[in-house]
C-alpha angles and dihedrals in degrees: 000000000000114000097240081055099052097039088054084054099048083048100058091038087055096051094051087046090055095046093046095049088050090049089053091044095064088066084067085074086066086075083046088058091045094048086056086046101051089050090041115116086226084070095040087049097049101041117078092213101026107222117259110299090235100061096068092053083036087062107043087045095050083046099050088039093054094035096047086047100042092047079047092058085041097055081043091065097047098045086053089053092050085045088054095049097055092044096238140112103036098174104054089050087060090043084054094038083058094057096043085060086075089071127080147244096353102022089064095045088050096043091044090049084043101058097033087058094044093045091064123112100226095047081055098060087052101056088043090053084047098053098045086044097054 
């Protein structure tokens, strides 16, 4: 496949990656709404024996600490696509091609595809003629 080609292709994967992963990250906030409910006075009022004081703050600060990574690793991905498109900042779109490969089953496909086709010789050279022509 020729490596425009290819690049093009890892762009656009990595834009849909990114936007999937931001679109899963929203259901984080559902800890974060458990975590209201559970310090809400309706609850305290219902309930007989009111649940610790502390799991209601443990689970909105788990979910804002999830939702706030997850959305991190998403605009990541994007940004990278953005980065291969242009032709610029090799580097950071292996560095984010390493942590999606935390991430199964298609992380690791992505981030794999990702550092094979960066890897190559002749992508190298692309990004190197971009980089001299800007």
């Amino acid at each position: 496949m020729d490596p425009q080609r290819r690049l093009d292709l890892l762009a656009t994967l990595h834009y849909v990656y990114g936007a999937l992963t931001c679109v899963l990250g929203l259901f984080a906030l559902v800890l974060l709404g458990m975590g209201v409910f559970l310090n809400s006075d309706l609850l305290a009022a219902e309930a007989q024996q009111p649940p610790p004081e502390w799991l209601g703050s443990f689970f909105g600060i788990i979910g804002v600490a999830v939702f706030v990574l997850v959305e991190g690793i998403g605009l990541l991905n994007i940004l990278s696509g953005r980065w291969i498109k242009h032709r610029r900042n090799r580097t950071g779109s292996i560095v984010v091609a390493a942590i999606d490969c935390l991430n199964m089953p298609l992380g690791i496909a992505l981030g794999i595809f990702t550092i094979v086709s960066l890897s190559n010789d002749r992508v190298s050279d692309l990004y190197a003629a971009n980089s001299t022509g800007s």
